[in-house]
C-alpha positions in Angstrom: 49.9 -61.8 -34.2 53.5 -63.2 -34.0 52.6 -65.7 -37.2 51.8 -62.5 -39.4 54.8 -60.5 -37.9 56.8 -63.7 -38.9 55.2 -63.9 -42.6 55.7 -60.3 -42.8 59.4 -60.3 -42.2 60.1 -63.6 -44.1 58.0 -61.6 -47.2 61.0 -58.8 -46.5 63.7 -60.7 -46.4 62.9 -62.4 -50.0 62.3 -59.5 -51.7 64.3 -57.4 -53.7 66.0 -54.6 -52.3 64.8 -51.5 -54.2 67.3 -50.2 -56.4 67.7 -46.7 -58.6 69.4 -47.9 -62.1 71.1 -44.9 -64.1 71.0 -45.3 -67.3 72.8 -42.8 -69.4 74.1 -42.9 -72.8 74.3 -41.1 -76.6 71.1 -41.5 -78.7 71.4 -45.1 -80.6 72.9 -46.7 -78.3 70.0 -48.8 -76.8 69.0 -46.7 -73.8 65.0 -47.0 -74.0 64.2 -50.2 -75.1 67.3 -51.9 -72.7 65.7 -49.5 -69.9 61.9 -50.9 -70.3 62.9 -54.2 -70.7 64.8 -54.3 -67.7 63.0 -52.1 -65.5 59.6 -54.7 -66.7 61.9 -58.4 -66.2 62.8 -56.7 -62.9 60.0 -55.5 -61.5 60.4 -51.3 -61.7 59.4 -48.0 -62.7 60.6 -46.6 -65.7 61.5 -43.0 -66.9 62.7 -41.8 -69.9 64.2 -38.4 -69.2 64.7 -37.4 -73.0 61.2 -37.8 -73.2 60.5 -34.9 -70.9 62.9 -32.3 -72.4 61.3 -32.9 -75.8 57.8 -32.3 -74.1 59.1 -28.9 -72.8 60.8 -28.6 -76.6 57.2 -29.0 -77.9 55.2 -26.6 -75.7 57.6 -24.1 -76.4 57.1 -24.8 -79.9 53.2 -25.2 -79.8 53.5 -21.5 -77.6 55.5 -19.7 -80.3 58.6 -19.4 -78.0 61.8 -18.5 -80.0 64.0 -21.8 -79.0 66.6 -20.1 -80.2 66.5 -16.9 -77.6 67.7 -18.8 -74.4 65.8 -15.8 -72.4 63.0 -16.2 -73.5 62.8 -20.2 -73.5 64.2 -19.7 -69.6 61.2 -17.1 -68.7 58.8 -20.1 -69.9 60.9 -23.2 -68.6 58.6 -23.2 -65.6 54.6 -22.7 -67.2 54.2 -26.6 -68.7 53.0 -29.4 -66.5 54.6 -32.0 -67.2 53.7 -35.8 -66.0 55.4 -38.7 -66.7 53.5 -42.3 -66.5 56.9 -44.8 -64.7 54.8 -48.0 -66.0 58.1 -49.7 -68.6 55.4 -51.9 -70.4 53.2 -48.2 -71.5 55.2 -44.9 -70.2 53.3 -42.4 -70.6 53.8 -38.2 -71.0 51.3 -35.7 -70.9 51.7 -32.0 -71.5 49.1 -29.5 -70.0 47.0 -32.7 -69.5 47.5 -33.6 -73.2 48.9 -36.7 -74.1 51.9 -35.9 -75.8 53.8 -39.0 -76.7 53.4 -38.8 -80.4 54.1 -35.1 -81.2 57.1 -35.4 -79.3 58.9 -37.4 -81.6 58.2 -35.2 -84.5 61.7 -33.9 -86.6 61.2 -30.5 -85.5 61.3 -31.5 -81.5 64.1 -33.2 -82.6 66.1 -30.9 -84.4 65.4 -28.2 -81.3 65.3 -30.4 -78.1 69.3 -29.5 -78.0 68.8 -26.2 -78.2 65.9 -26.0 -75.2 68.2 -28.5 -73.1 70.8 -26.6 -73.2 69.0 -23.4 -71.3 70.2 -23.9 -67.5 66.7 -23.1 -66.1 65.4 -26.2 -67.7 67.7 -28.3 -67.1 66.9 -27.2 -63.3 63.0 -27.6 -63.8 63.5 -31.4 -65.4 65.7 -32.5 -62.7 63.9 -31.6 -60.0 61.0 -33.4 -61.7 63.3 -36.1 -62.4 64.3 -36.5 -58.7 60.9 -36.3 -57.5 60.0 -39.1 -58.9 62.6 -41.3 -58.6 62.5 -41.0 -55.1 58.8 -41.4 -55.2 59.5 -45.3 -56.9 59.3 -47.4 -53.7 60.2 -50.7 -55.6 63.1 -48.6 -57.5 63.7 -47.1 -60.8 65.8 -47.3 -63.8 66.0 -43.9 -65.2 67.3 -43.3 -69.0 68.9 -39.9 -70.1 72.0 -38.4 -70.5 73.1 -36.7 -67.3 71.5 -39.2 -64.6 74.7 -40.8 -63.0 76.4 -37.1 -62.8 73.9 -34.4 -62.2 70.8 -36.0 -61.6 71.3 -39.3 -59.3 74.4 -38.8 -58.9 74.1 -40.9 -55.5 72.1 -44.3 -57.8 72.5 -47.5 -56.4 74.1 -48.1 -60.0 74.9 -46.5 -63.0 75.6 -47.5 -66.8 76.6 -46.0 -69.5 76.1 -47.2 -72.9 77.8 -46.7 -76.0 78.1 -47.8 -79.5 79.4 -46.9 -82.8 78.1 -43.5 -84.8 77.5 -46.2 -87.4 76.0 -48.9 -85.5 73.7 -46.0 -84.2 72.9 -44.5 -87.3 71.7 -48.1 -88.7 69.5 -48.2 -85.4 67.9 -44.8 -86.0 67.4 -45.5 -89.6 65.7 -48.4 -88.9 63.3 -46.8 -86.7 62.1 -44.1 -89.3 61.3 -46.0 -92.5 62.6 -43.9 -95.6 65.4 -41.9 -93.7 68.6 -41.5 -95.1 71.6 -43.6 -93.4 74.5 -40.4 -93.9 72.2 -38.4 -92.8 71.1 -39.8 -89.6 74.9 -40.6 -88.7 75.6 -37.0 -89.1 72.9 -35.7 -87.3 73.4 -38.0 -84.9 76.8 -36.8 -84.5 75.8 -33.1 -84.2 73.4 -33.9 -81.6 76.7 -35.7 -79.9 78.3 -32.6 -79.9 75.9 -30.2 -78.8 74.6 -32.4 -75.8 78.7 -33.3 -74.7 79.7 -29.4 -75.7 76.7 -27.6 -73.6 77.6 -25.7 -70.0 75.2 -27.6 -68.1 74.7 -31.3 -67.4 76.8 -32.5 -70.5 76.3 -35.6 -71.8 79.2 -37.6 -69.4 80.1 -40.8 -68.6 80.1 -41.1 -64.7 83.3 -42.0 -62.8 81.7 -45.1 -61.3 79.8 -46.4 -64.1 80.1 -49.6 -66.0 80.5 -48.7 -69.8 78.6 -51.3 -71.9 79.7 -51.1 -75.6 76.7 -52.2 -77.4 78.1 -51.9 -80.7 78.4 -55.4 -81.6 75.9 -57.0 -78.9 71.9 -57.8 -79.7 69.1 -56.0 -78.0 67.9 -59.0 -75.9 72.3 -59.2 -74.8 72.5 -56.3 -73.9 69.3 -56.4 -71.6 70.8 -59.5 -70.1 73.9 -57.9 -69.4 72.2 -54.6 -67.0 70.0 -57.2 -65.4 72.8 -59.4 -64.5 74.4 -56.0 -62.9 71.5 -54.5 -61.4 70.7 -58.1 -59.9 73.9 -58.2 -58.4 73.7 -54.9 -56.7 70.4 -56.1 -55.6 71.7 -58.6 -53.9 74.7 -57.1 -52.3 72.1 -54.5 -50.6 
């Protein structure tokens, strides 16, 4: 009996303390793929919290909801069911119990998912969901948004904010969608800047504790580097 007790704590000791990364930032800047990478090198869940307010964006959508009439998208905010898969090397979104990764990344969702976001009784349903499961990650978390290290987790073991040039970003975006036009991107990206720092509730902040990473001039696999050197090192001190 006293050998297993004795493995069991000596197993303790060398793990890693379980820690709940924020990881907030404007679109372009790197926030999903740094976010899998390192939540998957380190051993975590993963969630991407944009993900969710676009699936809410596309139900309402798919439901003929005005997105535009704020009452009417706040009388809905709470019909979807929404679940989010925290695995970083396949997340996962389903809608209703419809898998729902690839409409949500349709222009449409995109050009409305402000809009929704901004509607307080949303951003109350998606944070609660948010918090539920970050506190339901027992080996820890690294969460990706916009508002994590202020409204969301505002208490996380550690929080980062990324940021990068509209150009840099715009080049990024492009990149992603073949055929998309470079201005255009970087002044839709720019709009969407606005809209999510401008809104009421839960703007798009950087958090007074945060470590700001400029990723402008840094490559992907840097820049993933850089957070786990951080989150190891908060790790550690736990």
């Amino acid at each position: 009996m006293s050998t297993t007790v004795e493995t069991v704590s000596a197993a303790a000791r060398t793990a890693p303390a379980a820690v709940i990364v924020a990881i907030d930032g404007p679109s372009g800047t790197g926030k999903s793929s740094t976010s899998k990478a390192v939540a998957a090198q380190l051993g975590l869940s993963y969630l991407d919290t944009g993900a969710q307010y676009r699936a809410i964006t596309w139900w309402m959508l798919s439901n003929g909801i005005d997105v535009q009439n704020a009452a009417e998208v706040a009388t809905a905010a709470d019909k979807p069911v929404i679940v989010s898969g925290t695995d970083p090397t396949g997340p996962t979104i389903t809608v209703d119990g419809e898998d729902a990764s690839g409409p949500i990344r349709t222009q449409e969702v995109t050009s409305k998912v402000s809009a929704v976001s901004a509607v307080p009784e949303v951003r109350t349903r998606i944070t609660e969901l948010q918090r539920t499961i970050a506190a339901g990650a027992e080996k820890g978390i690294v969460v990706e948004g916009r508002d994590i290290g202020t409204t969301v987790l505002p208490d996380a073991d550690i929080k980062i904010f990324l940021t990068a040039s509209p150009e840099a970003r715009a080049a990024r975006r492009s990149g992603e969608v073949k055929g998309s036009d470079l201005a255009a991107t970087k002044e839709a990206l720019i709009k969407r800047d606005a809209a999510d720092s401008g809104r009421k509730t839960s703007p798009l902040a950087k958090a007074d504790d945060a470590v700001e990473v400029d990723t402008t001039e840094l490559t992907l696999q840097q820049v993933i580097e850089c957070v786990v050197t951080l989150v190891g090192e908060k790790q550690a001190a736990k």
